[in-house]
C-alpha positions as a Markdown table, in Angstrom:
| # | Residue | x | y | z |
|---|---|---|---|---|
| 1 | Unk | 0.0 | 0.0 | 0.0 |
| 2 | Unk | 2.9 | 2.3 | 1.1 |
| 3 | Unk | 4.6 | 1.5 | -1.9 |
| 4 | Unk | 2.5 | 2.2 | -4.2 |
| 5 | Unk | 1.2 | 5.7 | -3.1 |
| 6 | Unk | 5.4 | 6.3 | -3.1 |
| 7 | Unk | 5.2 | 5.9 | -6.4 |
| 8 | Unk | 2.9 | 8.9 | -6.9 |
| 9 | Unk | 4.9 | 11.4 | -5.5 |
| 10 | Unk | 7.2 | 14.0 | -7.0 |
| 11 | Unk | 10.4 | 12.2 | -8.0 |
| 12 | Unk | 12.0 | 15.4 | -6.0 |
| 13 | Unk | 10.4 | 13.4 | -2.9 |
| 14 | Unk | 12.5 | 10.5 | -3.7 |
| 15 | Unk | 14.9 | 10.5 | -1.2 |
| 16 | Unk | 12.5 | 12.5 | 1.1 |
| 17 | Unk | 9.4 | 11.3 | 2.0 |
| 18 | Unk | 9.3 | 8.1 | -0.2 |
| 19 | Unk | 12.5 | 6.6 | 1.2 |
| 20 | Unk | 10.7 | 7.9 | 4.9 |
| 21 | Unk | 7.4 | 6.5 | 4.1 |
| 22 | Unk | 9.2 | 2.6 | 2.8 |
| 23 | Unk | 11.1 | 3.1 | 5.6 |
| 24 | Unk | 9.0 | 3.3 | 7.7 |
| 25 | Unk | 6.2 | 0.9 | 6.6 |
| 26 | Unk | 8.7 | -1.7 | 6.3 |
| 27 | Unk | 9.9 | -1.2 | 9.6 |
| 28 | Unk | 6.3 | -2.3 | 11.2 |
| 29 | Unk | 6.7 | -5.9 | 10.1 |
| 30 | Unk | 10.3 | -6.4 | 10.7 |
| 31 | Unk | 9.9 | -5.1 | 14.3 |
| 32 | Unk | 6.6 | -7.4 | 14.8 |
| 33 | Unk | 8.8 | -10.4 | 13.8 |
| 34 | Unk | 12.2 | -9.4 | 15.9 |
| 35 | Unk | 10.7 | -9.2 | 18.9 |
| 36 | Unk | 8.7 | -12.0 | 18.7 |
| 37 | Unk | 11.7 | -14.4 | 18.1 |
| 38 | Unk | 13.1 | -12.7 | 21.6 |
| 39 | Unk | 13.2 | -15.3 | 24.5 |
| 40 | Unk | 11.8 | -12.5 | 27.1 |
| 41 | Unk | 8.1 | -11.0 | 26.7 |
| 42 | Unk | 9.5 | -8.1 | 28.1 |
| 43 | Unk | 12.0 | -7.8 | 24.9 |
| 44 | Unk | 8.6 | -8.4 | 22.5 |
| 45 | Unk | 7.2 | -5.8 | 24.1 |
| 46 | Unk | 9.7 | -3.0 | 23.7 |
| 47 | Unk | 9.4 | -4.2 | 20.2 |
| 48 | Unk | 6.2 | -3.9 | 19.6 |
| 49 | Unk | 6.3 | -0.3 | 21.7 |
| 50 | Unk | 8.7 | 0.3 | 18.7 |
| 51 | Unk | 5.6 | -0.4 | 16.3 |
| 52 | Unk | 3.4 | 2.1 | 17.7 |
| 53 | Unk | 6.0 | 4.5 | 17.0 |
| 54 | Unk | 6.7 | 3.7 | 13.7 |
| 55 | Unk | 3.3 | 3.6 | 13.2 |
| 56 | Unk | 2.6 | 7.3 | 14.6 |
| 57 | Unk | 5.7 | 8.1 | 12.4 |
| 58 | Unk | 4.2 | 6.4 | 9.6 |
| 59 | Unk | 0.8 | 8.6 | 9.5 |
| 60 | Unk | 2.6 | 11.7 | 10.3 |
| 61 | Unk | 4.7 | 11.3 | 6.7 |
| 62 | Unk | 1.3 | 10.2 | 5.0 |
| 63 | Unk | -0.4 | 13.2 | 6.2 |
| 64 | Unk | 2.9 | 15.7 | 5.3 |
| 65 | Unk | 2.2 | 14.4 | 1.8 |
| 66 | Unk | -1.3 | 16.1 | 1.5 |
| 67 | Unk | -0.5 | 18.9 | 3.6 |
| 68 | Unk | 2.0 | 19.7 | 1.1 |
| 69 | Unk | 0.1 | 18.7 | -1.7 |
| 70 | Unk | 1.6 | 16.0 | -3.3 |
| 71 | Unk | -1.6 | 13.7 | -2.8 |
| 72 | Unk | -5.0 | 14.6 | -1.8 |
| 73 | Unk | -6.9 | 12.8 | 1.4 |
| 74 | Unk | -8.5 | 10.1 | -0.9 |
| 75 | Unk | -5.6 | 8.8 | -1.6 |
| 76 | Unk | -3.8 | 8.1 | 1.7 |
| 77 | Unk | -6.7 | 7.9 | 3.8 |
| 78 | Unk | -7.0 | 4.1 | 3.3 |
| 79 | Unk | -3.4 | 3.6 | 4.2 |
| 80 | Unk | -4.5 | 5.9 | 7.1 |
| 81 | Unk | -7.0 | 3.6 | 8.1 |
| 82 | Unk | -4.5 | 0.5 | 8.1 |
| 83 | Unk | -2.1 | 2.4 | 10.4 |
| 84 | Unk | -5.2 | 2.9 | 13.1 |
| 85 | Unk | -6.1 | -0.5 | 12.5 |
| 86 | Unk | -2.4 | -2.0 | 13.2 |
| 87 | Unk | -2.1 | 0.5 | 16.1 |
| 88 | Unk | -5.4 | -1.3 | 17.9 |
| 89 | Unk | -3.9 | -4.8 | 16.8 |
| 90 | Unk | -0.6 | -3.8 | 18.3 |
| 91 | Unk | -2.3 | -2.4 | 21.7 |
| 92 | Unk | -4.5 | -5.5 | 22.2 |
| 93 | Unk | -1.2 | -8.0 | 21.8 |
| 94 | Unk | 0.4 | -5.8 | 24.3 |
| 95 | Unk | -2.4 | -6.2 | 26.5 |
| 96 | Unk | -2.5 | -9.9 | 26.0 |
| 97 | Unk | 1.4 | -10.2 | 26.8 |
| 98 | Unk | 0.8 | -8.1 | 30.3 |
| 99 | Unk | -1.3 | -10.5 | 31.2 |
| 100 | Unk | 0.4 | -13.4 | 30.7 |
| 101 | Unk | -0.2 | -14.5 | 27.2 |
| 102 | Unk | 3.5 | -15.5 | 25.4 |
| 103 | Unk | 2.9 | -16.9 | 21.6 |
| 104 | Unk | 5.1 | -19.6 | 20.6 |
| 105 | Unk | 8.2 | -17.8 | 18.9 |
């Protein structure tokens, strides 16, 4: 999804915002799967503490892009709406690891 609204924006933007917006997405999955090959819950979770950041990071780039006009709200707001959706998927395994749930790395 990230990718492919990167693709839309100003070649100027190249090593700007796209290479912060790839960054950034592809950080979210990498982080997911590090910490959860950690031997300590209390490793995943810094980890996934990480995620939430990248994932405010993430939305803050997307909404740079309208704000300077590079794409309009229609265009990012779906991604938008992934990025609140992996934030309340994030929260709610944090949750479940404070209280005692460990998935199998």
């Amino acid at each position: 999804m990230c990718y492919k609204l990167t693709e839309k924006l100003p070649k100027s933007e190249t090593y700007g915002l796209s290479s912060k917006i790839q960054n950034t997405a592809s950080s979210i999955p990498a982080y997911i799967a590090d910490g959860h090959s950690r031997e300590t819950t209390g490793e995943f979770l810094n980890r996934l503490s990480s995620v939430l950041g990248f994932v405010a990071a993430l939305e803050t780039h997307l909404l740079a892009t309208e704000m300077l006009s590079f794409l309009p709200m229609k265009d990012i707001q779906p991604t938008l709406d992934k990025c609140a959706e992996v934030g309340k998927m994030t929260n709610g395994l944090m949750k479940s690891l404070r209280s005692g749930g460990r998935p199998n790395p």
